[in-house]
VOZA-147330 format. One record per residue (C-alpha): residue number from 1; residue in three letters; y, x, z. Coordinates in Angstrom, 3 decimals, padded with zeros to 6 digits. Layout:
VOZA-147330
> NUM	ALA	Y	X	Z
...
//
This chain:
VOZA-147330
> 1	UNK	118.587	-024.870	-075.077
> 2	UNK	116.659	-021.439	-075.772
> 3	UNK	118.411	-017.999	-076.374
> 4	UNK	115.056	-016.162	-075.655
> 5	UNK	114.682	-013.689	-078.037
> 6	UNK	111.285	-012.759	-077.124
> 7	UNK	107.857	-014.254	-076.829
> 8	UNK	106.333	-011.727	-074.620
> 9	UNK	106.202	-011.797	-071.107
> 10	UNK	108.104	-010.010	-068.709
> 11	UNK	105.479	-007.224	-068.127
> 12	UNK	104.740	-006.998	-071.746
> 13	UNK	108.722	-006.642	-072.589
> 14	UNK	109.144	-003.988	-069.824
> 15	UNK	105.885	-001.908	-071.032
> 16	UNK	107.080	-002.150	-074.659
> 17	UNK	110.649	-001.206	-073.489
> 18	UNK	109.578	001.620	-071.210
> 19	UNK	107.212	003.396	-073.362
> 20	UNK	110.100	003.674	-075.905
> 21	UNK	111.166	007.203	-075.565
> 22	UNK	113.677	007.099	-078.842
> 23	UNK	115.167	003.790	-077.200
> 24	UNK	115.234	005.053	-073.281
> 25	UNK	117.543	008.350	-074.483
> 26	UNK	119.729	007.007	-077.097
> 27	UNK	120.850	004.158	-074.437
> 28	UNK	121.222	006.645	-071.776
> 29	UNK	123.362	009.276	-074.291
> 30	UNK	125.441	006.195	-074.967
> 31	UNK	125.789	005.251	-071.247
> 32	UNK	127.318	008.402	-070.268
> 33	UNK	129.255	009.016	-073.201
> 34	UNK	130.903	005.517	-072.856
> 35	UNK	131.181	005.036	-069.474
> 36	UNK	133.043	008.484	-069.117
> 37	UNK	135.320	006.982	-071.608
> 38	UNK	136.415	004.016	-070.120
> 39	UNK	136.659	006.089	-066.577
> 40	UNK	139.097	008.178	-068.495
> 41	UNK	140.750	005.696	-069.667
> 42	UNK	141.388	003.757	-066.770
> 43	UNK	142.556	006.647	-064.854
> 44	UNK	144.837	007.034	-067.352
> 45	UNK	146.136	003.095	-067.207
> 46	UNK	146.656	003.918	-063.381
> 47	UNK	146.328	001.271	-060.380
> 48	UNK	142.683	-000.285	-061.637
> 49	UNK	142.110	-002.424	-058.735
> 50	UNK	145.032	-003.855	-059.170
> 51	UNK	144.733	-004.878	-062.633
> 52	UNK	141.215	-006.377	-062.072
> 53	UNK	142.570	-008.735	-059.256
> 54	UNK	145.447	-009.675	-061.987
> 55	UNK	142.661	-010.049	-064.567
> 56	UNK	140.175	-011.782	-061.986
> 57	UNK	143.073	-014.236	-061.532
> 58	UNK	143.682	-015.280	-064.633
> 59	UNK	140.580	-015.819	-065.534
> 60	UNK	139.854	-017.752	-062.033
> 61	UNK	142.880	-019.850	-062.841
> 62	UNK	141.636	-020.717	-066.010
> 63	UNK	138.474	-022.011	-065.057
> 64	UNK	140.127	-024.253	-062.488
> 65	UNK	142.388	-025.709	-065.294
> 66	UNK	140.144	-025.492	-068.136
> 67	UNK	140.524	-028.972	-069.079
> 68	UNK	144.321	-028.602	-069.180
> 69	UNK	144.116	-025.492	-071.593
> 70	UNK	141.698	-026.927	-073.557
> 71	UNK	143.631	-030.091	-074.462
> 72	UNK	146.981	-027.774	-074.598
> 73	UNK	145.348	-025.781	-077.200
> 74	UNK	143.807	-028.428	-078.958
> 75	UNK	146.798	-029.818	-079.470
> 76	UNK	148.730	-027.094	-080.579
> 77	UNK	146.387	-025.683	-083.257
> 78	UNK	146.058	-029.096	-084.669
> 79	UNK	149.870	-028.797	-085.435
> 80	UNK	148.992	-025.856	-086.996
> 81	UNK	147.038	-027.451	-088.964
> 82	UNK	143.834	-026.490	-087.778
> 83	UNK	140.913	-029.133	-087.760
> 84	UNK	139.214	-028.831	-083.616
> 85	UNK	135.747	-030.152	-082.975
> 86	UNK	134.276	-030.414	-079.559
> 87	UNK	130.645	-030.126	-079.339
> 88	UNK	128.536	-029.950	-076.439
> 89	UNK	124.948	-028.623	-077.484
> 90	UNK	124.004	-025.975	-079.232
> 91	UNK	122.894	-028.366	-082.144
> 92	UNK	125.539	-030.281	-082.676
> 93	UNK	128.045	-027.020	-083.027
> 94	UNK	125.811	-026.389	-085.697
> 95	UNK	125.622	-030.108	-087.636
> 96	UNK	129.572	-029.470	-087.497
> 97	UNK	129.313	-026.191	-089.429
> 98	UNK	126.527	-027.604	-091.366
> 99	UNK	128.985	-030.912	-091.997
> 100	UNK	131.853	-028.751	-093.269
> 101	UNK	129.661	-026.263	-095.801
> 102	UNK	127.901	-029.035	-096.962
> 103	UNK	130.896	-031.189	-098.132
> 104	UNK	132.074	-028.287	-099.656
> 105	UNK	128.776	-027.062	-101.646
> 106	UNK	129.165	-023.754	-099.737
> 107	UNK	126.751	-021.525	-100.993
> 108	UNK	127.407	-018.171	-099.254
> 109	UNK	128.810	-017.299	-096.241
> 110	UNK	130.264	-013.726	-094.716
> 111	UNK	130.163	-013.527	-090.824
> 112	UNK	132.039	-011.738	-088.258
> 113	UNK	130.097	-010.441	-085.220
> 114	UNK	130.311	-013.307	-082.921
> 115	UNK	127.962	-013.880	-079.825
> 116	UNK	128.670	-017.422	-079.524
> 117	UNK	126.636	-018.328	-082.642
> 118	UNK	123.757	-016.129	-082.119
> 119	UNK	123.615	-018.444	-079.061
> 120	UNK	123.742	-021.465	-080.731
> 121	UNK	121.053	-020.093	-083.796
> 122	UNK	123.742	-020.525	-086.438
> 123	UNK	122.193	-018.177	-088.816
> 124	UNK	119.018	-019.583	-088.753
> 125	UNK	120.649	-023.208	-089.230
> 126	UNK	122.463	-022.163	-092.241
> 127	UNK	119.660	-020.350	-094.034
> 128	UNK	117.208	-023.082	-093.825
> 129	UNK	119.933	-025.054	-095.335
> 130	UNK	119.744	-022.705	-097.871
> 131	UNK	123.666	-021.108	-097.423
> 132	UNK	123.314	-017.247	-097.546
> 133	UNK	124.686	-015.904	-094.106
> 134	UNK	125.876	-012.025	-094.282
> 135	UNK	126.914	-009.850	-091.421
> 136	UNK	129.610	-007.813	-091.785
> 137	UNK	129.702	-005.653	-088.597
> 138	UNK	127.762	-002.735	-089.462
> 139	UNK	125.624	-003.249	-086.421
> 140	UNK	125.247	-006.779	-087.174
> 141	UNK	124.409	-005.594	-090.732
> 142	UNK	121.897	-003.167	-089.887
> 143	UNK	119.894	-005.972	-087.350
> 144	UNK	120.201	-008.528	-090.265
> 145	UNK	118.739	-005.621	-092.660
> 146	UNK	115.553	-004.731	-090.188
> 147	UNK	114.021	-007.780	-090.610
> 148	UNK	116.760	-009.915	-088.159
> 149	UNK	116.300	-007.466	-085.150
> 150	UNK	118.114	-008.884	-082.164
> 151	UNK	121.064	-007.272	-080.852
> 152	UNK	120.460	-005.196	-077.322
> 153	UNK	124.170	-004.747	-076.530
> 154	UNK	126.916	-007.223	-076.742
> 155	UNK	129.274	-005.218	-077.954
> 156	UNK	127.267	-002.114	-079.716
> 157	UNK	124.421	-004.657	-080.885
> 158	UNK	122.334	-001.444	-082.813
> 159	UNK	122.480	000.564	-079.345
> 160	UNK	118.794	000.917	-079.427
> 161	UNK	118.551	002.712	-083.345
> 162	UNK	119.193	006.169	-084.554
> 163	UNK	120.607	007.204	-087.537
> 164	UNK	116.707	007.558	-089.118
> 165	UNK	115.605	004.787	-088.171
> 166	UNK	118.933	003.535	-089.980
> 167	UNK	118.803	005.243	-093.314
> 168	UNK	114.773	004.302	-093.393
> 169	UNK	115.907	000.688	-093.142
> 170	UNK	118.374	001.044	-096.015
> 171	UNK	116.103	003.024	-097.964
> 172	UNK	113.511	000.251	-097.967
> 173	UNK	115.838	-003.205	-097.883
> 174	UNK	118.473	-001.736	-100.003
> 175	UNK	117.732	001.075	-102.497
> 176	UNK	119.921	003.299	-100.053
> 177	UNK	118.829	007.176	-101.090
> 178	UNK	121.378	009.050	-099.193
> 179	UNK	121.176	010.869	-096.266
> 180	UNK	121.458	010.190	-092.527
> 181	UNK	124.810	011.236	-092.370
> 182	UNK	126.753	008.035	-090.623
> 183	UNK	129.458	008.785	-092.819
> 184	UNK	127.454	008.200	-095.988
> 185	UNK	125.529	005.180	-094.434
> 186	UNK	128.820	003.205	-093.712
> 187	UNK	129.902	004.578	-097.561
> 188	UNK	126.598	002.788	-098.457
> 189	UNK	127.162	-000.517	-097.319
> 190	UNK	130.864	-000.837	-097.573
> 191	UNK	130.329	-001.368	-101.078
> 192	UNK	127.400	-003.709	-100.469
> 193	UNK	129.705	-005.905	-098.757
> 194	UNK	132.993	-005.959	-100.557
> 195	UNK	130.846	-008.027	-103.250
> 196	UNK	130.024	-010.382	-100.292
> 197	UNK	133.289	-010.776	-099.552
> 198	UNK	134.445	-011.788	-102.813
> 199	UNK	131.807	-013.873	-103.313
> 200	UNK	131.798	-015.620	-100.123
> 201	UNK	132.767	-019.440	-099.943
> 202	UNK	133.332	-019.508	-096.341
> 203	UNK	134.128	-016.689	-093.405
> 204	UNK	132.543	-017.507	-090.049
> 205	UNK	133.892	-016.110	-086.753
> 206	UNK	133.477	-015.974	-082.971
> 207	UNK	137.183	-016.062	-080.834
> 208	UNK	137.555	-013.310	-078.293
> 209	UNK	140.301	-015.514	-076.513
> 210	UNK	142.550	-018.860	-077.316
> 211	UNK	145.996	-018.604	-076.806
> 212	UNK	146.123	-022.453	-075.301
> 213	UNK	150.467	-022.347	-075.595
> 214	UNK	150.378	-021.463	-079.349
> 215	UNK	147.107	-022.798	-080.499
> 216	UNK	146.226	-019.279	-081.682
> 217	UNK	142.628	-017.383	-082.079
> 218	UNK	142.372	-014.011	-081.839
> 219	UNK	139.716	-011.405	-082.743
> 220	UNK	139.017	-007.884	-081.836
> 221	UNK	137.687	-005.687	-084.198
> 222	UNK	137.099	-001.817	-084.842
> 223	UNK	135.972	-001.746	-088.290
> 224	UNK	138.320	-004.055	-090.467
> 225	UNK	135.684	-006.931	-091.428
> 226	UNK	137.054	-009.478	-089.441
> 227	UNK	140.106	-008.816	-091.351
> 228	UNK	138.295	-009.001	-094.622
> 229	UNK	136.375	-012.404	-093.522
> 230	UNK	139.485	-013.896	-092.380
> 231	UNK	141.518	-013.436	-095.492
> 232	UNK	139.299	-013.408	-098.383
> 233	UNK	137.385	-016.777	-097.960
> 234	UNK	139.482	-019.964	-098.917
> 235	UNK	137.347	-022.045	-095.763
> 236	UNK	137.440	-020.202	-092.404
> 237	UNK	135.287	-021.914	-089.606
> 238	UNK	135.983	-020.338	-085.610
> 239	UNK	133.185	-020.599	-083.027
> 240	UNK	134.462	-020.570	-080.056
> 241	UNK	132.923	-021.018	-075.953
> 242	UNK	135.386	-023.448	-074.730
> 243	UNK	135.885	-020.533	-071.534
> 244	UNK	137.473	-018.597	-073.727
> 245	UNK	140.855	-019.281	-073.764
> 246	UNK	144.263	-017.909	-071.627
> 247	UNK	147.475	-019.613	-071.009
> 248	UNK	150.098	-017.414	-072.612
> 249	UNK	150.276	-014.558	-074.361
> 250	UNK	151.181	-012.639	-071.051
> 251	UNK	147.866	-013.274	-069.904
> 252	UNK	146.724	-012.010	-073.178
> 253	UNK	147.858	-008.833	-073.395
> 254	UNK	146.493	-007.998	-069.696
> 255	UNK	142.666	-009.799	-070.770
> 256	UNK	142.846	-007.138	-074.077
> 257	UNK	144.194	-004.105	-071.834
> 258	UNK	141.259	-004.345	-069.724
> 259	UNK	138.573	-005.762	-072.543
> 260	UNK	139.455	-002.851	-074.856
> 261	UNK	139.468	-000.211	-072.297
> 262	UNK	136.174	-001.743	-070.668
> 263	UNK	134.275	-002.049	-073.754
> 264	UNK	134.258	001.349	-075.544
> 265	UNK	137.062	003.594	-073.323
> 266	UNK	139.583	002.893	-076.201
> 267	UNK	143.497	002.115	-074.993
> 268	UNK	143.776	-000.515	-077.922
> 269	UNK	140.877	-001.588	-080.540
> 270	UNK	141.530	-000.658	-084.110
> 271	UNK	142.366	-004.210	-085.370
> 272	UNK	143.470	-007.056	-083.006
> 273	UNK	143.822	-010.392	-085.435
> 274	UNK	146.094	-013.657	-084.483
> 275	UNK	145.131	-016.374	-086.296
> 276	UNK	147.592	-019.750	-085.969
> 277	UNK	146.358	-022.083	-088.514
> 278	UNK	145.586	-022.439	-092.384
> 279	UNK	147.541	-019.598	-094.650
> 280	UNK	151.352	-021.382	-095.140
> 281	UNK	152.801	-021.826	-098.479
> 282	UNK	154.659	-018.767	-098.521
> 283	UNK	151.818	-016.701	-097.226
> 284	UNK	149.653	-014.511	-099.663
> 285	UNK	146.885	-014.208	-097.236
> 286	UNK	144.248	-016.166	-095.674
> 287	UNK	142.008	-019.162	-095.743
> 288	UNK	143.277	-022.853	-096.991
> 289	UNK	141.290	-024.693	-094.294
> 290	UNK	140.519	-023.758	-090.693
> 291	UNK	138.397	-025.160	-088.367
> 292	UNK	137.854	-024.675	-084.901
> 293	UNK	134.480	-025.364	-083.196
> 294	UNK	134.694	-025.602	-079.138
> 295	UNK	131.123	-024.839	-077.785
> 296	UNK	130.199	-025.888	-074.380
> 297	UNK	125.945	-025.081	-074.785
> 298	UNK	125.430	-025.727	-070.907
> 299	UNK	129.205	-024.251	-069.741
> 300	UNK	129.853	-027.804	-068.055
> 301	UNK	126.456	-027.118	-065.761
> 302	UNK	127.807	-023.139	-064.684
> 303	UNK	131.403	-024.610	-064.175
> 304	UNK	130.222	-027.241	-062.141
> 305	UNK	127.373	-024.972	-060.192
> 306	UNK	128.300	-022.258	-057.550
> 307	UNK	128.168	-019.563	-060.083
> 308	UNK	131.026	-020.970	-062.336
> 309	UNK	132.806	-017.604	-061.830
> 310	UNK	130.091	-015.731	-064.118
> 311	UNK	132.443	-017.673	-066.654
> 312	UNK	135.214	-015.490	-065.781
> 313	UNK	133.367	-012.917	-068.190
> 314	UNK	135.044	-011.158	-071.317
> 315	UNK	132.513	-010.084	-072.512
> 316	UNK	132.951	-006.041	-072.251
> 317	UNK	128.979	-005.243	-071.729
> 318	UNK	130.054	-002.299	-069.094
> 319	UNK	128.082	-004.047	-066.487
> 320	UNK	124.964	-003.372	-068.829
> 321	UNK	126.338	000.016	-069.474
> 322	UNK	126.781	000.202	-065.522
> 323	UNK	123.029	-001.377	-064.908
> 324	UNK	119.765	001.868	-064.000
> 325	UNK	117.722	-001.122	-065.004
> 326	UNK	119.194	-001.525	-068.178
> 327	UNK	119.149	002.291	-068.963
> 328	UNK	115.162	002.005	-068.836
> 329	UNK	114.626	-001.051	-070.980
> 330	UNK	117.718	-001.736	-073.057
> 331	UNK	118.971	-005.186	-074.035
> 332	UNK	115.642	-005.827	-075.237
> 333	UNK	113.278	-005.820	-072.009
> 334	UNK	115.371	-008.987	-070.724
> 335	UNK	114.144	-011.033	-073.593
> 336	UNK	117.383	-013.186	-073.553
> 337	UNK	120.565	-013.234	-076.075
> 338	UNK	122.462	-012.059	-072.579
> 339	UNK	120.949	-009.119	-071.158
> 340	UNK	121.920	-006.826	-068.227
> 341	UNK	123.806	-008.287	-065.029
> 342	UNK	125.766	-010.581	-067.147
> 343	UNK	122.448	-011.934	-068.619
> 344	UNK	120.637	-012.226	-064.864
> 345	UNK	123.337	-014.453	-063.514
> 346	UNK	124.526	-016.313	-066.369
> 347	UNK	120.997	-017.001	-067.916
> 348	UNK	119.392	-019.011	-065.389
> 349	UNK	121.587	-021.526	-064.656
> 350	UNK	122.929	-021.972	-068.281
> 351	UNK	119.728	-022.473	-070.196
> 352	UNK	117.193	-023.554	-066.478
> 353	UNK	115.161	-021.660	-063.790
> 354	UNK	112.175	-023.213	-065.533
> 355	UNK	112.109	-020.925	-068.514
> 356	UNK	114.389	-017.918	-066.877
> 357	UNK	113.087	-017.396	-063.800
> 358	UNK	111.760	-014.341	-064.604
> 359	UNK	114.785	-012.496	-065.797
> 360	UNK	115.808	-012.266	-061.923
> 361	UNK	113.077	-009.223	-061.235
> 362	UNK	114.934	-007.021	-063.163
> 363	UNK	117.669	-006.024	-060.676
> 364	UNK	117.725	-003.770	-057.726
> 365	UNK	120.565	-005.152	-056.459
> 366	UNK	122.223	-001.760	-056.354
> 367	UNK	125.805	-003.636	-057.436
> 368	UNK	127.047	-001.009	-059.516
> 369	UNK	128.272	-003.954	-061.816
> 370	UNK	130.398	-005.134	-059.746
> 371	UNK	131.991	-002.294	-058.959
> 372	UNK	132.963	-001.341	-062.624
> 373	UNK	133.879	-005.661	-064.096
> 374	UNK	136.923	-005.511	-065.034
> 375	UNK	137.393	-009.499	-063.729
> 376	UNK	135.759	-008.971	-060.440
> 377	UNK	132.477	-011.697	-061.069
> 378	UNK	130.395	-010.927	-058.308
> 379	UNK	126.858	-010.424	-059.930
> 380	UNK	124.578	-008.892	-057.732
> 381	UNK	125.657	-011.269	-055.271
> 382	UNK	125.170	-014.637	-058.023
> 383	UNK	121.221	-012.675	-059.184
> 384	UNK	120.748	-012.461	-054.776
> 385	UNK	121.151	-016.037	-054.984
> 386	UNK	119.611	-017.103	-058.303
> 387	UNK	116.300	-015.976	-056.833
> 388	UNK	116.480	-017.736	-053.577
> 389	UNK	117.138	-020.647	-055.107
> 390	UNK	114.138	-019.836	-057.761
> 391	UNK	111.931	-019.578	-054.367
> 392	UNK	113.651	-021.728	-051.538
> 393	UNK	114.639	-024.883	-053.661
> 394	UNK	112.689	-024.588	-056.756
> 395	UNK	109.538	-022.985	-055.580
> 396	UNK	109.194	-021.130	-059.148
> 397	UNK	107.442	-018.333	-057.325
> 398	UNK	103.389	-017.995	-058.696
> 399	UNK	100.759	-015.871	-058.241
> 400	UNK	100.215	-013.435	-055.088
> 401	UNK	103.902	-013.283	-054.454
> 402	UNK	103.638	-016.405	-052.288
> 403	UNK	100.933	-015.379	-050.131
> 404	UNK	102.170	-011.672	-050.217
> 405	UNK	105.422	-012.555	-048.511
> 406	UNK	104.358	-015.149	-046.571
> 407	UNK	101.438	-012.724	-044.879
> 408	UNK	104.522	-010.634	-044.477
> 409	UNK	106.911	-012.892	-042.916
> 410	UNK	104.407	-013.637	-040.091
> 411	UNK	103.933	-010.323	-039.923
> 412	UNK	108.021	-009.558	-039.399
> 413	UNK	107.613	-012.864	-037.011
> 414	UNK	104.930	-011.571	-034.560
> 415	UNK	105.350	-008.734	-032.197
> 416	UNK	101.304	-008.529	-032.064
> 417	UNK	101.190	-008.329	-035.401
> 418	UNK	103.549	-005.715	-036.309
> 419	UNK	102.574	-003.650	-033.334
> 420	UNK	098.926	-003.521	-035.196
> 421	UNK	100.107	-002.896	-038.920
> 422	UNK	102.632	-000.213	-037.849
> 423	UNK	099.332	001.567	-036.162
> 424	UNK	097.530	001.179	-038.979
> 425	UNK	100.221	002.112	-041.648
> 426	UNK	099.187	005.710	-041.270
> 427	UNK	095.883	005.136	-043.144
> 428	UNK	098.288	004.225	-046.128
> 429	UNK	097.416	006.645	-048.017
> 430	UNK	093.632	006.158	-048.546
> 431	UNK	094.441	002.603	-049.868
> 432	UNK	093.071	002.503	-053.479
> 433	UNK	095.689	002.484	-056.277
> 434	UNK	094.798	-001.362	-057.512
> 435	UNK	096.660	-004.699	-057.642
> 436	UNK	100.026	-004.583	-057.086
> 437	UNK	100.038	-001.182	-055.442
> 438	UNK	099.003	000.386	-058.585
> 439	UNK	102.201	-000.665	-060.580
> 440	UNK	104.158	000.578	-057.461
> 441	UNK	102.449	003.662	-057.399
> 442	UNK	102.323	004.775	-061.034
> 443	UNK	106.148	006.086	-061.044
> 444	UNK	105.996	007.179	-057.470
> 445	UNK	104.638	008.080	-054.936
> 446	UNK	104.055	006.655	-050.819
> 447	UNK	105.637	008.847	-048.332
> 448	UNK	103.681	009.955	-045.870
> 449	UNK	103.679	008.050	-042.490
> 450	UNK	103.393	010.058	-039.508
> 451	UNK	100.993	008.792	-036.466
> 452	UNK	104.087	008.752	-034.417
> 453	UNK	105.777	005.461	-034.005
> 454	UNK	109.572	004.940	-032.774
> 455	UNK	108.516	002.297	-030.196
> 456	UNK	105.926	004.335	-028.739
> 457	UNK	108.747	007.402	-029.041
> 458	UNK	111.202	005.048	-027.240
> 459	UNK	108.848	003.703	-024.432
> 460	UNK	107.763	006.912	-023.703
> 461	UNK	111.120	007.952	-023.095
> 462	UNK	112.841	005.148	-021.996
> 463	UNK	114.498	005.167	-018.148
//
């Protein structure tokens, strides 16, 4: 499985990132303008620590009955008339799609922003297929637009444009010869889309959460499109990761209080969407067949792992909104589908060390994350481990690093030794900037050590 959305390498993705100044400032404007928000709003919701250890227990109970929920809602949406398929890759919850559009001569299909199947490359599937696959988020839209951009935010996926860069995009894709006024842009391409959704064979969705006691899927929206995509289509298809489900509407309602607030500082989204079956025969509304595809794309390897509580995720994105790293490099200097703290300590063990090892650098380990998840998954602590286990038991390390911290653990491990490097440390600062020191010291600078050690202060003065 890939979800690397990148080919360059880790230094080349943090160079491109960082000498972004357009990108670096609008991710730190929207930083403090959300994360003020959702303070506010949690102050206003009163007693947060307590509703992240109700929310961190729900979602821990889940995971240890995730096999019971699963069948329970299985079962029930197939009463509803729903049509579930398990899958457990990445290509065969694509085949099933593929399958369904196929035996209906689906031509064109209208999306919903859904994570899930950018993970699984569904858009890509269907268009070499030759189905015509349009977004309908507006952020979706606009990364579809500019040439299929990735999205560097899980929940604001266009964090990293402006409104220029925005209206230059629809000026050259679409004939667009307004202004930048975001007003007029969104005027722009609501009409573009209404078409779409008229035209549309099939809508495609992700599933925020499964309601496992009523067989119901449920979306949250802002804009009205999942609506639209929902209703208009006579063939609705749900992807869904099979983690994503609660027991009862109870649990619910507490998952959305602290998604919603989490997300974008909001006490309730603008459109939340249940969705129990196929449109009845007295209903005016909504799609004649449903299906419902449960992804597992490596879930069965985190579950089973020691960092199965990553799973507990809702996918809010204020760890990432949390993350200094993040502020400096955007979504986009991770070079995975999953970036930020969420990305660090789910990547790896989802999709292998082998091909992810790198993502691990980009932490300091300062946990700010998990001070601000809503369901309590301890990150920094899951990223501390994912790199011992990419040295210790995998030996993934290359290059100097090896030798660098071995010199330094004999150094740490001999009294001789240290006793010489501390005297010498005060000649520091006449080492040339090369190597490794010269990526250390391009940002900042060394402080000065003084000539006076504290174990020469200490036996000096010691009685």
């Amino acid at each position: 499985m890939s979800i690397r959305t990148s080919d360059l390498s880790l230094k080349e993705r943090l160079d491109k990132e960082l000498g972004d100044v357009f990108m670096r400032k609008s991710i730190g404007n929207a930083q403090d303008l959300l994360n003020k928000k959702r303070n506010d709003a949690f102050e206003e919701l009163g007693n947060y620590e307590e509703w992240r250890e109700m929310a961190a227990a729900v979602r821990h109970h889940v995971l240890e009955n995730l096999d019971y929920y699963l069948n329970q809602f299985a079962d029930k949406a197939g009463e509803n008339g729903a049509h579930v398929i398990f899958t457990r890759t990445a290509k065969e919850a694509t085949d099933a799609a593929l399958e369904i559009l196929t035996n209906k001569g689906v031509k064109k299909a209208v999306k919903s922003k859904s994570m899930v199947t950018e993970e699984v490359g569904l858009n890509e599937a269907l268009e070499e297929a030759g189905i015509e696959v349009i977004e309908t988020d507006l952020g979706e839209y606009i990364l579809q637009t500019d040439d299929h951009d990735k999205p560097s935010h899980i929940v604001v996926p266009a964090l990293h444009k402006n409104r220029d860069r925005i209206r230059e995009v629809f000026a050259a894709k679409k004939g667009y010869t307004g202004d930048n006024v975001p007003e007029n842009i969104t005027r722009f391409v609501r009409g573009l889309i209404r078409k779409d959704f008229l035209e549309a064979d099939v809508g495609i969705t992700g599933c925020n959460f499964a309601v496992a006691e009523s067989g119901t899927v449920t979306l949250v929206t802002n804009e009205g499109n999942g609506r639209f995509v929902t209703t208009a289509p006579k063939i609705q298809i749900v992807f869904m990761g099979m983690e994503r489900i609660v027991p009862t509407f109870t649990e619910l309602d507490m998952i959305f209080s602290m998604l919603v607030r989490s997300a974008v500082g909001a006490k309730l989204t603008s459109y939340l969407s249940f969705i129990t079956g196929p449109k009845g025969g007295e209903d005016r509304d909504g799609p004649e067949e449903l299906h419902i595809i449960i992804v597992d794309n490596g879930r069965s390897t985190v579950l089973e792992s020691d960092f199965r509580e990553v799973l507990r995720c809702i996918r809010c994105g204020t760890c990432m909104l949390e993350c200094p790293a993040y502020r400096h490099i955007s979504g986009h200097g991770y070079g995975t589908l999953y970036p930020g703290p969420l990305g660090l300590a789910l990547v790896p063990i989802l999709a292998g060390y082998e091909d992810y090892a790198d993502v691990t650098k980009i932490c300091s380990l300062c946990s700010a994350c998990n001070d601000v998840c809503p369901v309590k998954i301890p990150l920094y602590e899951s990223i501390y481990e994912h790199r011992r286990v990419i040295a210790e038991d995998k030996g993934l390390v290359h290059g100097l690093e090896p030798f660098i911290m071995g010199m330094y653990g004999k150094v740490i491990g001999s009294s001789t030794l240290y006793d010489f490097d501390t005297k010498m440390a005060r000649f520091s600062k006449y080492l040339p900037d090369i190597g490794p020191l010269k990526e250390w010291t391009r940002e900042r600078e060394l402080p000065e050590i003084t000539g006076k050690r504290f174990r020469d202060w200490f036996k000096k003065h010691e009685t």
